[in-house]
N, C-alpha and C positions, 0 to 999 in steps of 0.2 A: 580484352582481359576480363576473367569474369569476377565481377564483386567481391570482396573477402566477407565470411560469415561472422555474424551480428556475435559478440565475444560480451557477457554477463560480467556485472561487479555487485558486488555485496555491501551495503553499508547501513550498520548499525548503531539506530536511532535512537539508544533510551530504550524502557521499559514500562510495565503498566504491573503495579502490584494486584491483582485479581480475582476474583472467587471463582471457581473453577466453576459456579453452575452459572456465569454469567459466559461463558465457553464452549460448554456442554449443555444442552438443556436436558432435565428429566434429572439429573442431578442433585442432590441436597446442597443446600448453601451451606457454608462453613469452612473447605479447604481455600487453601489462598494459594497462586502460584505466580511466579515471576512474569511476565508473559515478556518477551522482546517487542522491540517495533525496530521494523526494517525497511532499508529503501533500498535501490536496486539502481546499479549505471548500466545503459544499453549501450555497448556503440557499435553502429552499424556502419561500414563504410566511414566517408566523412562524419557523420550525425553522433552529437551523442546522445541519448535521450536520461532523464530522470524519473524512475517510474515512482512517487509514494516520497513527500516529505520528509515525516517524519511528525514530532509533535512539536508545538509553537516556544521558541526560543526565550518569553515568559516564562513559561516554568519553570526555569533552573532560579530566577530569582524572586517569581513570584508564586510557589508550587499549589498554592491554594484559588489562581486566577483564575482555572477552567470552572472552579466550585465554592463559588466563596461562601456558599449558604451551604456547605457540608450536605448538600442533598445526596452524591452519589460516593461519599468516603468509604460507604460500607458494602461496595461494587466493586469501587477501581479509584488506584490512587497511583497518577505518574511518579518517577521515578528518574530524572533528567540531570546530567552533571554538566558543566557548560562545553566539553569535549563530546555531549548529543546531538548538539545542534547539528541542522543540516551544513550551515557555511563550513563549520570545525572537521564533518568530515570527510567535506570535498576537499577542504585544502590537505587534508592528513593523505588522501590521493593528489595530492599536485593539483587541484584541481578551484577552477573560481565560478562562479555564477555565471558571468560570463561563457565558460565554455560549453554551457549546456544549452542544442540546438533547440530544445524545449524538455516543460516538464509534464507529465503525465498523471495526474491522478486517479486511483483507483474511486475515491468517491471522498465528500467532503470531511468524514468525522478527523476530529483533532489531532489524529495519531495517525493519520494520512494525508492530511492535508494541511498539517498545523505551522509546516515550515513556509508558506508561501509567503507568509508578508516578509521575508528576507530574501525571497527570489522576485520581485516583484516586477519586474522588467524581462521575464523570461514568459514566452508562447507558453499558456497551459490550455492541454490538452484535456476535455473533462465532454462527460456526455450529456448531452443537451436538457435528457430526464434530469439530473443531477443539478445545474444548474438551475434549472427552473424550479426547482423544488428549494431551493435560497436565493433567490431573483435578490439582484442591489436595493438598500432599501433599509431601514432601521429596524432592527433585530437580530442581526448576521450575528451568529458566533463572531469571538474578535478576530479570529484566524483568516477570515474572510473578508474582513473589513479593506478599506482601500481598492485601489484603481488594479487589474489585473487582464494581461490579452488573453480573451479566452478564444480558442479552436473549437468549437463546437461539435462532437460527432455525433451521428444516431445510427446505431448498431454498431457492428466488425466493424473494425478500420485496418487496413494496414498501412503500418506509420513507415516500414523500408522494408527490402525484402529479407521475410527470418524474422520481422519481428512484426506480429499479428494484436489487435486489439481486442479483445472478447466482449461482446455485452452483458455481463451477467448480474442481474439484479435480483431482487429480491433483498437483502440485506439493506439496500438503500434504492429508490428507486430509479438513479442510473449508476450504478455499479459497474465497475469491468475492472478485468483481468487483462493479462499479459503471456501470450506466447511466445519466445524468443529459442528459435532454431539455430543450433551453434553449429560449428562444424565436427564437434564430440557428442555431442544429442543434445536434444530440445529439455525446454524448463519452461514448466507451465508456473504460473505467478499466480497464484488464485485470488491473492489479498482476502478481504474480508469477508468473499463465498462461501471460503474453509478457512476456520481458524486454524484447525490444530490438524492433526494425523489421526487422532481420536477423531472427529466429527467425521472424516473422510472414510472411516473403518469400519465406522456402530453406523453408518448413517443418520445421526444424532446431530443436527445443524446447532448452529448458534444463533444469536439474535437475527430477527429478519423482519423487517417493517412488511415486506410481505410473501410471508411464506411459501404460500404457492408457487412465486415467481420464483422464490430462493431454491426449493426443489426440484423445478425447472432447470434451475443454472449449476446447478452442480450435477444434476444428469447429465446435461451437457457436459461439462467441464472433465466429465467420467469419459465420453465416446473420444473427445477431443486427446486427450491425456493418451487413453488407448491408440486412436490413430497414429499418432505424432511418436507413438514411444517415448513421452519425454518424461522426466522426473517433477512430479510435484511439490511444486516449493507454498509453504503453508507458511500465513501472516503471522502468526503468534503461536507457533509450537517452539518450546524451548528449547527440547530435546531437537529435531533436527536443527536450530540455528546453532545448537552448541558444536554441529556439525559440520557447519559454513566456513568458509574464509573470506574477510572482506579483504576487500581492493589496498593495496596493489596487486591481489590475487584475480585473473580475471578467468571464469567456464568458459570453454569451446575456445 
């Protein structure tokens, strides 16, 4: 009998209040937008996977912990109520830490990675460039702090069949996305290669520690999309997430 296809869930994480030229670049600073932060349940067969935490479960009650010297208030300020957390809304899916075969990080910034120290006993999946770029060791952001099983990848992986790993960095230097081939069509994950639907449109990228590679990866991420026919799902566009259903609503 053959496999049943990898079936996507939506779960939303809290938000990031924003200045839209830290988004866009080439942009004036001064508009501000809501931006979402999302995670994503893969299950593929038996597996379920986690792709993108979310932000660190401090915030809701310490919301100035990521900045306490006010250096980036006038960029970005979370927005976290304690029904953000990652635990709050796995369980709001039936769902506990435990049932997750592992989690997947698109790369380490706060609002992707910031839920791990409450999954702390689950396999994460993260790329080898990325780790080593915050090797264990005094200075970790806190989100990163403590004891964690890391998978190690360098390059594509695929983690089960239908659901594909992407390397694409440039934003951070091991970056990656997420393919997930449903049985209604594919959903490409781009996380933080493409913020919005606007960067993907103007071809106007967002932050990129190195841009060369960033424009690399979203070229890529162009042919792949096309191949695959699948619908591009972007990390912090409003407007499509106001489009979404999370889980218990599940694609494909």
């Amino acid at each position: 009998m053959a496999a049943a296809s990898p079936r996507l869930g939506v779960l939303f994480l809290g938000a990031c209040l924003v200045d839209r030229s830290q988004l866009v670049r080439g942009l004036s600073p001064g508009v501000w937008w809501r931006a979402p932060i999302l995670g994503f349940l893969v299950r593929a067969g038996d597996a379920l996977f986690l792709f993108d935490t979310g932000m660190p479960r401090r915030l809701v009650a310490e919301p100035l912990a990521l900045d306490p010297e006010g250096r980036y208030g006038d960029e970005i300020v979370p927005v976290m109520r304690p029904r953000d957390a990652v635990l709050a809304r796995l369980a709001e899916a039936g769902l506990h830490a435990a049932d997750l075969d592992a989690v997947v990080t698109s790369h380490w910034h706060f609002d992707h990675a910031g839920g791990l120290a409450d999954l702390a006993d689950r396999l994460v999946v993260v790329q080898r460039a990325e780790a080593e770029a915050h090797p264990p060791g005094p200075g970790l952001p806190f989100w990163l702090e403590g004891e964690h099983r890391l998978s190690l990848v360098e390059g594509d992986r695929e983690l089960a069949p239908g659901v594909t790993l992407l390397s694409t960095p440039g934003h951070t230097p091991g970056h990656q996305s997420l393919l997930v081939e449903t049985a209604t069509g594919a959903y490409l994950l781009t996380s933080d290669a493409v913020y919005t639907r606007e960067n993907w449109e103007s071809d106007r990228p967002g932050a990129m520690v190195d841009p060369d590679q960033g424009r690399r990866s979203v070229a890529r991420l162009r042919q792949v999309a096309a191949e695959a026919k699948a619908t591009v799902v972007f990390s912090h566009d409003r407007l499509q997430a106001a489009s979404l259903s999370p889980v218990p609503h599940w694609y494909g």
